[in-house]
C-alpha positions in Angstrom: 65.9 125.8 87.1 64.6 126.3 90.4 65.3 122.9 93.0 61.5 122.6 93.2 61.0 123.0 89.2 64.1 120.2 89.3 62.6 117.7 91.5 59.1 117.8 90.1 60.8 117.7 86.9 62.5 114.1 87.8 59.3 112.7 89.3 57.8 112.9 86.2 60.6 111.1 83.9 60.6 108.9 86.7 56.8 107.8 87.2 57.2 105.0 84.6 55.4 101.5 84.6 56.9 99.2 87.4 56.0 95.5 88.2 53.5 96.6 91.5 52.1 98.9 89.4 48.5 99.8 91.7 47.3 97.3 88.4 48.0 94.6 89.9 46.5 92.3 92.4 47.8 92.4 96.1 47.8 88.3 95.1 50.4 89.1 92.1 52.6 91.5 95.1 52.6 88.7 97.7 54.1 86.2 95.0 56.7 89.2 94.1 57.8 89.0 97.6 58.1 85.3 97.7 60.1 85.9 94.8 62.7 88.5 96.2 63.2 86.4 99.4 64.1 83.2 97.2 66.9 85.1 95.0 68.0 86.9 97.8 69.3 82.7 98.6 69.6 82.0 95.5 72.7 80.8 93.2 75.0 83.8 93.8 74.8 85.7 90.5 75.5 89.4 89.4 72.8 91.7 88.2 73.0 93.7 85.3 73.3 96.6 87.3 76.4 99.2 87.4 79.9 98.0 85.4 77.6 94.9 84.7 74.6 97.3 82.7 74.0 96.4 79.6 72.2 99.5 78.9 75.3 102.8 78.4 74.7 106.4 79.3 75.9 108.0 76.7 78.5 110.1 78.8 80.0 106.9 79.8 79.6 106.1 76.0 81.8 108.7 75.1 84.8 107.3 77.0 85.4 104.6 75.6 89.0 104.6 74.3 88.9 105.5 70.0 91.2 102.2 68.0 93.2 105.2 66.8 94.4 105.9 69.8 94.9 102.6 70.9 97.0 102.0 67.8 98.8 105.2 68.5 99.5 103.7 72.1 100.7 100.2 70.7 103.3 101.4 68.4 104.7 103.8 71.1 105.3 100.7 73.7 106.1 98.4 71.2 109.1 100.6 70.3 109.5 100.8 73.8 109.9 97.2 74.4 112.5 97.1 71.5 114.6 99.5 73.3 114.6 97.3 76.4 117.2 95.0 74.7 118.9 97.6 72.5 120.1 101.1 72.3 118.6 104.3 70.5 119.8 108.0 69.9 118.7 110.1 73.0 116.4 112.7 70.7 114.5 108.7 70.3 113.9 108.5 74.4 112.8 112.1 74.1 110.2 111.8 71.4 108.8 108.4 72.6 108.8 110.2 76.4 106.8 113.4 74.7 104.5 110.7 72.6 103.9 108.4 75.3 102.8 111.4 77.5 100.3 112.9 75.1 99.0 109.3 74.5 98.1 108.9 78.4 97.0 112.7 78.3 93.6 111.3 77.1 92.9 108.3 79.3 93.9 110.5 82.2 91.4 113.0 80.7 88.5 110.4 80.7 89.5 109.6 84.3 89.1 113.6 85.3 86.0 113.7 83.3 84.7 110.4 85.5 85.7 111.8 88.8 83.7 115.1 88.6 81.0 113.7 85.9 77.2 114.4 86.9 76.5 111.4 85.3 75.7 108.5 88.1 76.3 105.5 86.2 79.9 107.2 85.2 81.0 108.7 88.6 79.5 105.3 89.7 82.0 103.2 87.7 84.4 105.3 89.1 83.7 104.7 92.6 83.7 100.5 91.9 87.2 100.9 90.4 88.4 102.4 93.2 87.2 100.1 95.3 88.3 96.9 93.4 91.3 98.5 93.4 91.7 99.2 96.6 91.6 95.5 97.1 94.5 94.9 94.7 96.4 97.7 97.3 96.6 100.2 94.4 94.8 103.1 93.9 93.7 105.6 90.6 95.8 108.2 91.4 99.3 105.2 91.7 98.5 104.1 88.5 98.3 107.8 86.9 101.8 108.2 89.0 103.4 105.3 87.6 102.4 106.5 83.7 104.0 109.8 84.4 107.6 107.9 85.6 107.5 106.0 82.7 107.6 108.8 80.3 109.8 111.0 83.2 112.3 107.8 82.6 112.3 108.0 78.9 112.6 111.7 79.0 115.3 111.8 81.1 117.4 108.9 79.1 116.6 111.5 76.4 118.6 114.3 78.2 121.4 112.5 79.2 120.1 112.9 82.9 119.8 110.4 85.5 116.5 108.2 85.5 114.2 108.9 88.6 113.6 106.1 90.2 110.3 104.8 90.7 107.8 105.0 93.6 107.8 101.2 93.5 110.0 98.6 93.9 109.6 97.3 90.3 109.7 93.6 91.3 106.9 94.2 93.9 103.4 92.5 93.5 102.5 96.3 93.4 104.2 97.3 90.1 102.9 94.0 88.7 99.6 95.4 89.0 100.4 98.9 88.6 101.4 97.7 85.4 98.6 95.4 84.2 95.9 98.1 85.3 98.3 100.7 83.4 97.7 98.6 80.3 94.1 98.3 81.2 93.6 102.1 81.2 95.8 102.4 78.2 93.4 100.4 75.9 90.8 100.0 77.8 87.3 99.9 76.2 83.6 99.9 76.6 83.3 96.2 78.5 80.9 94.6 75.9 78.2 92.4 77.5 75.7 89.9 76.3 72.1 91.6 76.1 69.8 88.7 75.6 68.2 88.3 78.8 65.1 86.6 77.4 64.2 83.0 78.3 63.3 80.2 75.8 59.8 79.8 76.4 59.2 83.6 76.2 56.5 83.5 74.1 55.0 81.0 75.4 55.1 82.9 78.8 53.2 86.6 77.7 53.5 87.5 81.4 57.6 86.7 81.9 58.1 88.1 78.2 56.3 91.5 79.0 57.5 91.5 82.5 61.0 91.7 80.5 59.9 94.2 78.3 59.1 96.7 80.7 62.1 95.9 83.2 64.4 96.7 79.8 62.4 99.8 79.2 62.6 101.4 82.5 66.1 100.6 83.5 67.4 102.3 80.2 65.2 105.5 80.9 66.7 105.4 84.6 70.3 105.5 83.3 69.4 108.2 81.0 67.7 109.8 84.0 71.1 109.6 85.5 73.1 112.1 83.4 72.2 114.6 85.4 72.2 113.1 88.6 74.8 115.8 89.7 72.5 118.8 89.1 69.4 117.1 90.9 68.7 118.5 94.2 68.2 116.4 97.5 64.7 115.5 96.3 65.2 114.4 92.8 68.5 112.5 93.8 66.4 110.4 96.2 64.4 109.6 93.9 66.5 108.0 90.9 68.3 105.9 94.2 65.2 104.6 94.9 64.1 103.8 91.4 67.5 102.5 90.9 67.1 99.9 94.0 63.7 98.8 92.8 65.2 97.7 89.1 67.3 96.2 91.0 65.0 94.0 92.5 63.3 93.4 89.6 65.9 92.2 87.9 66.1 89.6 90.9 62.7 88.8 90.7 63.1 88.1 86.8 65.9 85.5 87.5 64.3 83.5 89.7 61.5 83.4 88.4 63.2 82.0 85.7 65.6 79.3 87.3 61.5 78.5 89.0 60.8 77.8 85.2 63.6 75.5 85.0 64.8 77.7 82.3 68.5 77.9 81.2 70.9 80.8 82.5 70.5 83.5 80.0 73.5 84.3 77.7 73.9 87.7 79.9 75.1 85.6 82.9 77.8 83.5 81.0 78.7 87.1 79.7 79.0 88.9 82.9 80.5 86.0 84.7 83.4 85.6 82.2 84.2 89.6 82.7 84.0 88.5 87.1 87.2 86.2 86.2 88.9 88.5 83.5 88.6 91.0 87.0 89.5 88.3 89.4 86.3 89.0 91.7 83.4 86.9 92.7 79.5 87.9 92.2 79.0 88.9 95.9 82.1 90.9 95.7 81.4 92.6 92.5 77.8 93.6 94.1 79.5 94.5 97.9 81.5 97.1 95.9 79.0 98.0 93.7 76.8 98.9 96.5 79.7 100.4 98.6 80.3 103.0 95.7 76.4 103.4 94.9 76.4 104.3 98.9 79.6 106.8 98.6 78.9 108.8 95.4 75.3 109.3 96.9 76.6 110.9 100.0 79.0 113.0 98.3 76.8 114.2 95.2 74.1 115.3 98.5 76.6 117.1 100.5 
């Protein structure tokens, strides 16, 4: 498919609907842009945009860590744990080393597969947990290291051989996170968030309800748009990014519009906000790395 073909080709899946539609008065635009400016100030909040999307491309989808494996992975450290406080044949250490290798073999799979995916909500996910970690002084590519010592250790014990010693100082703030996000990566799962973004009075509001309606609509045909974000040439890429910066001030605009309405928070934000503390990050934080690995997987994917 030719680059012209390519782009033309995303500017129509792209040409949905949207709230300033040319159908609407320049009266309804003006009290949008009220709108934005007041959320902008608003409470500070996370949108249901990147880690915190509700809707799931379904590349992402596919990553999500199977329970087979995750029981597979429990039985291997459980017996692990045991072993901390007794002793075991060495052909033990050597098959728990081989098992407990094979068992990361697929998480560190799904990592390769999300650093070279053409997906943008996936390579996107991948860029924010990079950059949370990055806060925590850790990085992807420590926490793959540290899996590997672990079954280099057992291995080793196996063989009668001396243990490598790790890369860090096991008592270290560092391994205490290297650990938990080991875990994390271990059984980690799709991250499951609240859908219901509707307010009470919906129906009672046709404009709010269908204003809702559409915002759902588009934003799920935009992450579907984004599976082959990769393969889009300069043209269509700028496109998606710009259609992808406009949901997100819809979505804004549909909050505050709603705290206007003296409506209660819907159930997303308890959701989302629950998932902020399980992370340890704030709203503005989430949405300063979200942006700063929005910014960076652009760039690259247009080099």
């Amino acid at each position: 498919m030719c680059c012209l073909h390519r782009a033309g080709w995303a500017a129509s899946l792209l040409g949905f609907s949207a709230l300033w539609s040319n159908t609407f008065t320049g009266q309804f635009i003006a009290k949008r842009q009220r709108l934005v400016q007041q959320a902008r100030g608003a409470v500070e909040e996370v949108l249901p945009i990147g880690p915190f999307c509700p809707f799931t491309s379904p590349s992402l989808r596919t990553l999500c860590t199977e329970p087979e494996q995750r029981q597979k992975l429990e039985t291997i450290l459980s017996r692990i744990d045991e072993l901390a406080e007794t002793t075991a044949e060495p052909h033990e250490y050597l098959r728990l080393g081989g098992e407990l290798r094979d068992a990361d073999s697929v998480w560190r799979g799904n990592l390769l597969h999300m650093r070279h995916s053409a997906d943008f909500q996936t390579q996107e996910l991948y860029e924010f947990t990079e950059a949370h970690l990055e806060k925590l002084g850790v990085s992807i590519v420590e926490v793959e290291r540290f899996a590997i010592w672990q079954a280099d250790a057992l291995e080793a014990m196996g063989r009668s051989r001396p243990v490598p010693g790790p890369e860090v100082d096991p008592a270290s703030e560092k391994a205490q996170h290297l650990r938990g996000l080991l875990d994390s990566f271990r059984f980690g799962q799709t991250q499951t968030l609240t859908m219901d973004f509707a307010s009470r009075d919906d129906l009672e509001a046709p404009l709010v309800a269908d204003e809702l309606q559409n915002l759902q609509k588009d934003h799920g045909s935009l992450i579907l748009m984004g599976e082959g974000y990769g393969k889009f040439d300069s043209a269509g890429k700028s496109i998606l990014l710009d259609k992808l910066k406009d949901v997100a001030e819809r979505w804004q605009v549909y909050l505050a519009r709603l705290r206007l309405m003296g409506e209660p928070e819907p159930p997303f934000m308890d959701s989302s906000r629950k998932l902020l503390q399980r992370w340890g990050i704030g709203a503005s934080d989430a949405q300063a790395k979200l942006m700063h690995a929005s910014t960076l997987y652009g760039r690259h994917v247009c080099q």
